[in-house]
Each structure stands twice: as C-alpha cells, then as structure tokens.
N, C-alpha and C positions, 0 to 999 in steps of 0.2 A: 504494500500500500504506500501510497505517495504524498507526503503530509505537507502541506504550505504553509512556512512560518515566516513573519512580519518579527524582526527583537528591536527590543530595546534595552540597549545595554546600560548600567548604570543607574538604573530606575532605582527610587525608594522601595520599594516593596516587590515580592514575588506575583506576576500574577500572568494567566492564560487567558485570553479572548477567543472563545470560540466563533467563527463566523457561522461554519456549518460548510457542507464539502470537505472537507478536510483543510481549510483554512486556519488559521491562528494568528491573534498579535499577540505576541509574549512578552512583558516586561520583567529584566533579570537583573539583578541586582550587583552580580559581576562584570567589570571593566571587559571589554575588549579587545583582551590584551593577555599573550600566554595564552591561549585556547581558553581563558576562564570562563567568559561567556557560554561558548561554545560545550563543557563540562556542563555546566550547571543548566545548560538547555534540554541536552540531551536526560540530567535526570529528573528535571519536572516535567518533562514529554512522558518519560515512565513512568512516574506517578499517576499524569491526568490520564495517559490511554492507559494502565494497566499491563502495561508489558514488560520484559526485561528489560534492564539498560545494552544487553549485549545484544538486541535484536533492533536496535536502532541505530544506522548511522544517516551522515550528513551529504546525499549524497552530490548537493550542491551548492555553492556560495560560503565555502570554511573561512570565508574573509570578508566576508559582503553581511548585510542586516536581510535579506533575502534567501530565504533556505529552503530547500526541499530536503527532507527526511524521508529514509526508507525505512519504513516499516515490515520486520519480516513475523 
C-alpha cells in the first residue's frame, strides 16, 4: 500500500491528519536533520496504521517534506 504524507518538521506537538485515501499531514516534533524527522515518522505511521515499524519504509522524498510510504 502506498501512503501520502505532507511533515512538518519541528512542530510543537505530535500529531496525524488524516485526509482519507491514504493521505496525511503529519506534524513531528523532530528537526530535519540526521534522519530524525524521518525516524520519528516512520514510528507514528506505526502507531496510527497498526503495523510494524519494519514493514514500513520511505519509499520517496528521504529529503523533501513530500513522502510516499510503503506499506507492506
């Protein structure tokens, strides 16, 4: 599955927006900067869907605020 994520890196607080489609704007609380972001996405993505952390990678935009996640 193919999940569209919108970050914001740096936010006060954790938080998902679900659009619906497999959309999301995620506000994360880690800098962009060292993968942190990018860490702390992937495990509140496994939180909200219910999945592992190791069945999720990024599999677009590891440098951009535009991401597509693959969900396996």
């Amino acid at each position: 599955m193919k999940v569209h994520i919108k970050v914001k890196p740096n936010s006060s607080e954790q938080k998902v927006v679900d659009f619906g489609d497999f959309r999301y704007l995620v506000y994360l609380k880690s800098p962009a900067k060292d993968n942190k972001a990018n860490i702390e996405l992937i495990n509140l993505m496994s939180k909200h869907l219910g999945v592992p952390v190791n069945r999720i990678d990024i599999s677009f935009g590891k440098t951009s605020d535009d991401k597509i996640l693959d969900v396996k």
